[in-house]
N, C-alpha and C positions, 0 to 999 in steps of 0.2 A: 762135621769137620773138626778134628783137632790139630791145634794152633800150638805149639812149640814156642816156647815163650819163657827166658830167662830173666827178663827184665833187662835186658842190656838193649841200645839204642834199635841193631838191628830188628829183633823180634819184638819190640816195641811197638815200632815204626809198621812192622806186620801185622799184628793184632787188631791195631788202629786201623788199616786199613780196610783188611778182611772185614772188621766189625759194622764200616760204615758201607762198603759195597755188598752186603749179604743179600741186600734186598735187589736190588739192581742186577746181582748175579745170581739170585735165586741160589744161595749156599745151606739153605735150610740151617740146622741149629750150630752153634759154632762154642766151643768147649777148650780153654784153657790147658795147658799140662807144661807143670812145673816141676823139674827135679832139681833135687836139692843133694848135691855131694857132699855135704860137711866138708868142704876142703878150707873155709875160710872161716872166721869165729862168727860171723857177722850173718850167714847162710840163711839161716834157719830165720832170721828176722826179714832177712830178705826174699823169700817165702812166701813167709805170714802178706809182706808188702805189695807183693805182684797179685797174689791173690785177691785179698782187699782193692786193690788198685780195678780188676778183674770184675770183681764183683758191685761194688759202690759206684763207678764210673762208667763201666759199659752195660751190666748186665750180664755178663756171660759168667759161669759156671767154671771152678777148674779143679784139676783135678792133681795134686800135688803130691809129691812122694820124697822120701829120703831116703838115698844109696847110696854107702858108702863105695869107694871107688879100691878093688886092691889088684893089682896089676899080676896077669899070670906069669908065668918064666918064659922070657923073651920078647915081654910087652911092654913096650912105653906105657907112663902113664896116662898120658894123651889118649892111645891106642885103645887103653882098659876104660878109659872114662864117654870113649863112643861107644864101644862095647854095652856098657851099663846104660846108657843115654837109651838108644835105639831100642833095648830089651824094655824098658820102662813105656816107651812110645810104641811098641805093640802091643804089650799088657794093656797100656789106657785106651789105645784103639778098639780093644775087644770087651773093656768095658764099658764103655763109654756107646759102642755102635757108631764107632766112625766112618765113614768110610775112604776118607783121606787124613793123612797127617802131613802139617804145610810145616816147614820148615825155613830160616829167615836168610840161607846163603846168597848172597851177592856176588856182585863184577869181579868185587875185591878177593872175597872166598876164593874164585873160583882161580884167577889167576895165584893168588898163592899156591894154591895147592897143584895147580902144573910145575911153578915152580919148584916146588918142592918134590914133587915125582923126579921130573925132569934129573935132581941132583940126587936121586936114590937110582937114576938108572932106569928110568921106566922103559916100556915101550906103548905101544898104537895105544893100547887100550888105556894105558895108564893117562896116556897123552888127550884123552877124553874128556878127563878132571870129572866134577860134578856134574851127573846127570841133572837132565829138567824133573821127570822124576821116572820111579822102578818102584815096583812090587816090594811092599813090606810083609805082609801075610796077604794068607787068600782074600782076606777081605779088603783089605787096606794099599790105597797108594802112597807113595812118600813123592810129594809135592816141591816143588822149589822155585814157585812164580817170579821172585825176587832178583835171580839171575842176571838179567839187563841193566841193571839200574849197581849204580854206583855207593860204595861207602857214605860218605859227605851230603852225595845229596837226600840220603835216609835222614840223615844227624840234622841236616840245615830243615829240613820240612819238619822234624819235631820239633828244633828252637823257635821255628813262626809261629807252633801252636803253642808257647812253652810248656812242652811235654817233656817233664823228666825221667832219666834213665838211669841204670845201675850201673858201674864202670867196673869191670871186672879188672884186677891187678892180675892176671895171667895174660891179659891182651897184648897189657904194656912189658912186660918183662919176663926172664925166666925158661921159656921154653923155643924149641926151634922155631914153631909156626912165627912168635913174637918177633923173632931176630929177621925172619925174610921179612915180616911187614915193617919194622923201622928199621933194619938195617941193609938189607939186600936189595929190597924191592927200589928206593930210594940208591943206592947206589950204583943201582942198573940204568936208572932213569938219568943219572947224571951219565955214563957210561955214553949212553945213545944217545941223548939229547932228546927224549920225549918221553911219556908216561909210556910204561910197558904195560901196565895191568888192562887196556883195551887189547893190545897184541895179544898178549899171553891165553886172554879170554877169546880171542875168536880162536886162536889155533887151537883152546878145546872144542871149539863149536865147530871147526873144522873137521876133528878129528871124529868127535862124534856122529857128525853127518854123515861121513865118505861109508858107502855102502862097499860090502865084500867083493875080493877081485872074482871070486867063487859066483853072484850073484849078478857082475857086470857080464859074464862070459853068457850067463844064461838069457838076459834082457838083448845082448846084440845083435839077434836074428829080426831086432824091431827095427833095423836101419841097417839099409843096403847102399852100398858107395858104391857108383856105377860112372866114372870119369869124373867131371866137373859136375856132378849131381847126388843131393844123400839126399833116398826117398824111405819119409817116415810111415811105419808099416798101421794099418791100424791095432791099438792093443797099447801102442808108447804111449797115449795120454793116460794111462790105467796104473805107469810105473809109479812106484814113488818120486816125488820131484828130488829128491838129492842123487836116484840111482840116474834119474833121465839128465840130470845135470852132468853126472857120471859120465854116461857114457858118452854125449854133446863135446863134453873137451876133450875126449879120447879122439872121436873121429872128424869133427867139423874142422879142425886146424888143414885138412887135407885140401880142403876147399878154400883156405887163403892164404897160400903159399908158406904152409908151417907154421903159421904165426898162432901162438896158443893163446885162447879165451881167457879173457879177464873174469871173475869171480865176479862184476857186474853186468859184464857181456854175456854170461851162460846165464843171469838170471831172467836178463831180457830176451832171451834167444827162447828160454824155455815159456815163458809166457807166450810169445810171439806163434810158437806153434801149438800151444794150448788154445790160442783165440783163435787158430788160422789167418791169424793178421799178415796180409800181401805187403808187400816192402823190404827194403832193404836195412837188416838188424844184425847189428854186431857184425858188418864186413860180408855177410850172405846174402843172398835172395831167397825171402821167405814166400813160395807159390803154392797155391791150391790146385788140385790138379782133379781128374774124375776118380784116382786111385788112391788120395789122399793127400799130404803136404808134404813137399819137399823144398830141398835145400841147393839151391843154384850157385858158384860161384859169382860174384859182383866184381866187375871189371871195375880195376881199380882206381880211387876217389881223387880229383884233381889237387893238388897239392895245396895245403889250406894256406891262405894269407896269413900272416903276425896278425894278432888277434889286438885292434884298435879301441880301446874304451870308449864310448859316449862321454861328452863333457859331464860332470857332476852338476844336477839342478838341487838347488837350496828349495827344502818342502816345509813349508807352514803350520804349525802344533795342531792347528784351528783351520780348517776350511780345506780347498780341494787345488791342488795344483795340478799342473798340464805337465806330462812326460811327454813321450814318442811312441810313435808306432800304435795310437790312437789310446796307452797307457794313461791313466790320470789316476792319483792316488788322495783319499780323502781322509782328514785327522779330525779328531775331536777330543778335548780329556773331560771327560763325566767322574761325580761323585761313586766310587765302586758299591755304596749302599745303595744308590736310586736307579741304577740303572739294570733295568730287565732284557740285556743283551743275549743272553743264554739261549734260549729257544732261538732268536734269528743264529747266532753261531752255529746251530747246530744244522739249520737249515742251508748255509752261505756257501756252500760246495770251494772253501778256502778262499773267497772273495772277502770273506770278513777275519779279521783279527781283533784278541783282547790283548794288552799290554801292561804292565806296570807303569805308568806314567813318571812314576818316582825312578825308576830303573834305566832309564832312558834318559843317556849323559849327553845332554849341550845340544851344539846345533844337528839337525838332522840334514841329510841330503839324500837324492837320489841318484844309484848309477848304476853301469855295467860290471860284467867283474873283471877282475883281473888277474893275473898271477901271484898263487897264491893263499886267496881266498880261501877260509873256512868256514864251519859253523857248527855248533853245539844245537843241535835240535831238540823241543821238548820232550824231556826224557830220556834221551840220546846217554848213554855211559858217558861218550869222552866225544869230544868233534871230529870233522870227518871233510875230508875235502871238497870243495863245493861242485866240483864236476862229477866227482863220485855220486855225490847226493842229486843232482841233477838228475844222472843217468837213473838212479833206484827210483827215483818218481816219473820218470817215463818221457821226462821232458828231452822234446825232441832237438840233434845235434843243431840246425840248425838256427832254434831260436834260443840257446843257451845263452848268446853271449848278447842279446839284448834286450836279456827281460831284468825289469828293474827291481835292482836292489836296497830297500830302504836303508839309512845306514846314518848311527849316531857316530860320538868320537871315541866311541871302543871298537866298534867295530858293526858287522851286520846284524841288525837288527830284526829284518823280516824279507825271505826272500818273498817276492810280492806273491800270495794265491799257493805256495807252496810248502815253507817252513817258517815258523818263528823261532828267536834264537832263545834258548832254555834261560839264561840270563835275564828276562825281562818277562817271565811269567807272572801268572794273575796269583797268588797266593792267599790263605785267609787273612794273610793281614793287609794287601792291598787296601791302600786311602783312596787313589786315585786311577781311573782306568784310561787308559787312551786307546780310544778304538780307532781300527784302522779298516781301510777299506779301499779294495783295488776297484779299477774298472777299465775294464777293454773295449771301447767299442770298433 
């Protein structure tokens, strides 16, 4: 595997990472590759450093070059300087015996660069932004693991370890890409009133997913509409899930009086008849039949009450408190050197949580949710509304609204058995850990 790696925070932050999971992912040998533009006087020391850095600190091998950067007739220099970048990254691939080249683009990457399509005019494809990855030569794929995960939170997980990085002066000033990330991107985000760089990024994931209108026409013959009934053929579990999701919101609306799939309702829909699971999902009835599974119309759902909160109960740092609905939630804060929680975490099927106990502002309580409610999940890019996030974990409509939620004076802290809030992660510099622990009996 060759790692792409300028020394700036992002590929930094990838090297480190790759370096410490190679064994765990079984990545076999893992190889450096440093190009060096001479664009700044400083380059060439910069270089020597990554390398060193490379070699004295991890171990790994790199494989370093200098190319000058000269732009052909009618090329940015941005343009000429991928151009050179990518021809260097298959050279070292074919020397080296790679067979992937990982690359450090993120959240942030990826929504600039839609927006920045978007204002040249692009279309579908363009509207795709960065692939996860694609064919570099025959031997080699170009890798982009990094995608999900956010700017800041690469930068903040190297300041825990204080790992330093190179700051490139092209980032900050100078060219287009610069001016949409400090000037555009932030002036959008004032515009609308929330961060776009999650939006912009799934409408590439969007756009990259949606399979061909050429390709939906030929999957349709797997689902026959037959009145108040769509019976699924055998062969649709074989589709790809983004074509069967496809084609689920073309035709299932027909069955609930026009009303179109939510992008969380077709992902449950689609699981639901991947399991054969009977019941009533996303507004159908999902049934098994001797001919296969189909899809029922569901008379429709009695008109929901205003959604009433549980009183908040005040929960104890230390020991176990009594909730509802046979709910009891248990705290404790241990030393994060002595305590060998890891192996039970990994056994606790989301019954157990680790916490920063430092992270965890003032009194806690416990309650239901309300309108409103968010949450930034471990790892999660940006937060995400918490009935959203409900529905993606399968949790069923009607115990949403009284399953309990831990909650300091920022906000939620741990929905109970389900998510913890990214905010309040165990990091290497955790002093103190506070373990948590649901129980339903």
């Amino acid at each position: 595997m060759l790692v792409a790696c300028s020394g700036g925070a992002d590929s930094t932050a990838l090297t480190l990472l790759l370096h410490e999971a190679r064994k765990d992912l079984r990545l076999g040998a893992v190889t450096l590759a440093h190009l060096d533009h001479g664009l700044r006087e400083t380059s060439a020391d910069e270089a020597r450093s990554v390398a060193a850095w490379a070699g004295d600190s991890l171990g790994v091998e790199s494989v370093v070059e200098r190319r000058p950067v000269s732009p052909q007739p009618g090329e940015s220099p941005e343009e000429a300087a991928r151009r050179v970048r990518y021809a260097f990254f298959e050279a070292a691939a074919g020397a080296t015996g790679s067979s992937h080249v990982v690359t450090a683009h993120h959240a942030d990457d990826q929504a600039e660069t839609v927006l920045q399509r978007i204002l040249r005019g692009t279309g579908a494809t363009g509207l795709a932004g960065i692939p996860e990855q694609r064919t570099l030569t025959e031997s080699a794929t170009l890798v982009r693991p990094l995608l999900p995960f956010r700017r800041d939170a690469l930068r903040a997980w190297l300041r825990e370890r204080g790992t330093p990085w190179i700051e490139d002066a092209t980032n900050v000033d100078g060219n287009e890409r610069a001016r949409i990330r400090h000037v555009g991107l932030p002036a959008l985000a004032e515009c609308v009133g929330r961060d776009p760089i999650p939006l912009l990024a799934r409408l590439a994931t969007n756009f990259a997913e949606a399979p061909r209108p050429t390709d939906v026409e030929l999957a349709r013959p797997f689902l026959e509409l037959d009145g108040p009934t769509l019976r699924i053929h055998p062969g649709f579990e074989r589709l790809p899930t983004t074509l069967r999701a496809a084609i689920l919101r073309d035709t299932v609306p027909a069955l609930r009086d026009a009303r179109p799939l939510t992008r969380a309702e077709t992902e449950r829909l689609v699981e639901a008849i991947s399991g054969a699971d009977a019941g009533v999902v996303s507004g159908v009835r999902v049934a098994q039949s001797t001919s296969g599974v189909q899809l029922v119309s569901a008379p429709p759902s009695a008109t929901r009450s205003p959604r009433t909160p549980l009183p908040p109960r005040n929960v104890m740092r230390s020991g176990t408190t009594e909730l509802w609905d046979g709910w009891r939630i248990s705290l404790r804060v241990a030393d994060a050197a002595n305590e060998p929680f890891l192996e039970r975490l990994a056994r606790s099927d989301g019954t157990l949580e680790l916490a920063d106990a430092d992270r965890v502002e003032g009194a806690l309580v416990a309650r239901t949710r309300i309108e409103g409610d968010r949450l930034r999940g471990l790892g999660a890019a940006a937060d995400t509304r918490l009935g959203h996030l409900l529905q993606r974990r399968g949790i069923e409509a009607s115990a949403r609204d009284r399953l309990p939620l831990l909650c300091d004076t920022t906000g939620i802290v741990w929905v109970m058995g389900v998510a913890l809030a990214d905010r309040v992660r165990v990091t290497p510099s955790t002093r103190r850990i506070l373990l948590l622990e649901s129980i339903n009996d």
